[in-house]
N, C-alpha and C positions, 0 to 999 in steps of 0.2 A: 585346430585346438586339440588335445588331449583329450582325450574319452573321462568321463567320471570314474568309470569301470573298463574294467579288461580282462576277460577271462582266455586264457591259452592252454590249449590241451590238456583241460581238466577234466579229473575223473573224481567221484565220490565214491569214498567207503564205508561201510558199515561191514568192520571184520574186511573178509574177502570178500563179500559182493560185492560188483559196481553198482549202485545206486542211479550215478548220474554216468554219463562216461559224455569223452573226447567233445567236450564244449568249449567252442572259437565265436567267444562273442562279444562287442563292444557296447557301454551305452554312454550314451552322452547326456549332459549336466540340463539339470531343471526342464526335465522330458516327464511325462506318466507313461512309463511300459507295465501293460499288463501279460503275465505270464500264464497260457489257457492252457488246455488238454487235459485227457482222461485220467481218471483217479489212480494214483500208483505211477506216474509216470519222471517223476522225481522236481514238480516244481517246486514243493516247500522244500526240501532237500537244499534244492539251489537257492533256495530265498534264504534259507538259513544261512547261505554261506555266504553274504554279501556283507555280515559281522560277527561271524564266525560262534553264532550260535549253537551251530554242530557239535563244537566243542565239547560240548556238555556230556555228550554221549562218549563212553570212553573209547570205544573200537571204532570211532570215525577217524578217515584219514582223508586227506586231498592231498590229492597229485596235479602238477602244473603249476601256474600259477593263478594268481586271483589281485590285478593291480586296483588300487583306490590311489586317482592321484599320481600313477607312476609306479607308488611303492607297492610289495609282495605284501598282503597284510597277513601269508603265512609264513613269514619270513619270522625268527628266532625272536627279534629285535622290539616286535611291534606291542604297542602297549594297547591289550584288548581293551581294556575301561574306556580309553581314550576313543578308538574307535566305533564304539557305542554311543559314545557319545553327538558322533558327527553322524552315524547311521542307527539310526534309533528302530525300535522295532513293536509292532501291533498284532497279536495274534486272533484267533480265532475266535477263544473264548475270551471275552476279556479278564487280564488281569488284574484286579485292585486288590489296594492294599487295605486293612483292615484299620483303615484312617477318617477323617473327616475326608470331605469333596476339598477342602482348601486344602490342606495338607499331601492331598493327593497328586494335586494339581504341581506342587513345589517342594514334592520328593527329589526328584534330580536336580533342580534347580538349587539347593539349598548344598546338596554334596559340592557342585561345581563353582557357585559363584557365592561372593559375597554381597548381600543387597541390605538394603536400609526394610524398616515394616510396610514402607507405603509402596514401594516397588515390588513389594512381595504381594500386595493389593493391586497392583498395575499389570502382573503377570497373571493372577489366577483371572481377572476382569478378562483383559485383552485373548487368552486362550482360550477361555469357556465360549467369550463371544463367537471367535474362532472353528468353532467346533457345534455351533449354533446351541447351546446347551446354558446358557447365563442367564437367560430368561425363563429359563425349567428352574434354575438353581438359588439364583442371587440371595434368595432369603433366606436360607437354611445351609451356610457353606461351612456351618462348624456340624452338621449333621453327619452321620456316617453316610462313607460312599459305600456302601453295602446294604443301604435301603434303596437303590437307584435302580430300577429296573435293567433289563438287560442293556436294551439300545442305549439307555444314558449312560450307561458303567464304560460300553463298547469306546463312545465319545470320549466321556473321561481320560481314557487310557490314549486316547489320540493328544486330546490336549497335553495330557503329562509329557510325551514323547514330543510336542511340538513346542512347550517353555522351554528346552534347555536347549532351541534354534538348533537342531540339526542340520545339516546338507542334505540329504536322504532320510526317507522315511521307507519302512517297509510293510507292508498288510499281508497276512495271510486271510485272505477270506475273509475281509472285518466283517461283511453284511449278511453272510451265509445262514445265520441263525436270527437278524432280525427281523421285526415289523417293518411296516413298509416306510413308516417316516421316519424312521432313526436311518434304515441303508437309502433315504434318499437325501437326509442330510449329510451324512458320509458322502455320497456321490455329490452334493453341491462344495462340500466343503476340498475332494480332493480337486474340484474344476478350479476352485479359488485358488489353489497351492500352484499351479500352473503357472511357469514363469518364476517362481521364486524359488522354489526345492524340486528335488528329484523324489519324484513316488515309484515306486516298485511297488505290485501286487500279486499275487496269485487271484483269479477267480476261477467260479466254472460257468457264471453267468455273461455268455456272449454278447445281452442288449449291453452289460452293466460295462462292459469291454467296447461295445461299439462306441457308448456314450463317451468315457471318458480317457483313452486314452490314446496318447500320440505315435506310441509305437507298439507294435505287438509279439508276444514270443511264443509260437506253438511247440510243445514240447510232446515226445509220444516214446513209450517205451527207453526212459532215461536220457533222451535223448532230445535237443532241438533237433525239427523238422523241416523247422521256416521260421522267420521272421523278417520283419520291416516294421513299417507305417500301418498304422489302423485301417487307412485304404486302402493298401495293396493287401493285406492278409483277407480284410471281408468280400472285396472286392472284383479282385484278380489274384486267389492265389496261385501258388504257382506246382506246388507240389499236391496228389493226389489224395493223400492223408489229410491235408489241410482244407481241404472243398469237402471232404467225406465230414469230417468233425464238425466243422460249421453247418452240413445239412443234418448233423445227425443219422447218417448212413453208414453201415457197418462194414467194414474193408476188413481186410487182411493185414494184421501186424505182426512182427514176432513180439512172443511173452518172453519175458524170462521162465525158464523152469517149463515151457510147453514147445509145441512142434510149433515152429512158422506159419503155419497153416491155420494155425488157431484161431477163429474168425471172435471177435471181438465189439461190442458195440461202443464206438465212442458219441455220447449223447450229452451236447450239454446243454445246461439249463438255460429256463428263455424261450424256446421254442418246442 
């Protein structure tokens, strides 16, 4: 089968730095890969560019290619909208929009498709549930979603990205700044998505990495280092970097902008 993803001898820019450099890596359809490693080492970088969020920034370049599907999606031809739309994206902090919860819910949903009002009722129902969030909300869905605490706002923005059926979803960090039951319903709800979509994540939390995902990508210094299966990375890895990260023991990397020799703590959270 055809990989979902394909990235070949890619390099990230910002200006003339390399950001990310020379990444040869394949993922494949309705997997959870989560992408670890030390801060600065260019995972959101690469998470951005799996729908070409980068973009935004003007002095970004990528070099290689980047297939979705076969196609180059930095190919001249490719309609960004469109591919937003099938690789939807969740950041950090969440972002709402300055709308009711219902409206928020059937912001994309409403650009893309044409529905009747009770299927516009079938979609905010069926996602909120989705996102365990319907029973925090169902009475008050014409209320601002800017009264909603953080972890609910967080969810919200999941639901919205998962109405308008994506293929891929993408999280930076979604749990990094919640309470503990808002990143454990995130954590039940990306094990649900298992089998039907593709999730891509950034964490730096390696339980929250153990837990949920089927493949793993250790990145260090712009660079992947290792990857596989959630058990070969925790388990056996294979590379010395990669057994250093996971104890939390501090090796020797090169930095950008330092001598090689630069001793460095890569520590991540969880342990």
């Amino acid at each position: 089968m055809m990989p979902l993803f394909s990235l070949n001898n890619v390099s990230l820019f910002y200006g003339k730095a390399p950001i990310v450099r020379d990444i040869n890596i394949t993922f494949a359809e309705k997997r959870v890969i989560c992408i670890i490693g030390p801060s600065g080492s260019g995972k959101s970088t690469l998470l951005r560019t799996f729908n070409r969020m980068n973009d935004l920034t003007p002095s970004f370049e990528c070099k290689g290619s980047v297939l979705f599907d076969g196609h180059d999606i930095y190919n001249n031809g490719t309609k960004v909208c469109q591919l937003r739309q099938h690789v939807g994206m969740v950041f950090q902090k969440p972002c709402i929009f300055p709308k009711s919860i219902y409206d928020n819910v059937l912001f994309g949903v409403r650009q893309l498709y044409r529905m009747k009002k009770i299927e516009h009722q079938q979609v905010v129902e069926e996602t909120l549930k989705a996102v365990y969030l319907w029973d925090e909300v169902k009475d008050k869905l014409r209320s601002s979603a800017l009264e909603l605490s953080q972890g609910q706002q967080q969810r919200l923005t999941i639901a919205r990205a998962l109405a308008v059926k994506p293929r891929v979803i993408l999280l930076d960090e979604p749990t990094s700044s919640l309470d503990h039951k808002s990143a454990g319903a995130i954590d039940a709800l990306i094990n649900n998505l298992k089998g039907e979509i593709t999730v891509i994540m950034v964490t730096h939390k390696l339980d929250q990495a153990r837990r949920i995902a089927d493949d793993v990508v250790f990145m260090c210094d712009g660079m992947i280092c290792e990857a596989g299966t959630s058990k070969h990375i925790f388990e056996t890895p294979g590379k010395s970097e990669t057994k250093c990260y996971i104890k939390g023991e501090e090796i020797n990397v090169p930095i950008k902008g330092f001598v090689s020799s630069q001793v460095i703590r890569l520590k991540a959270e969880g342990y």
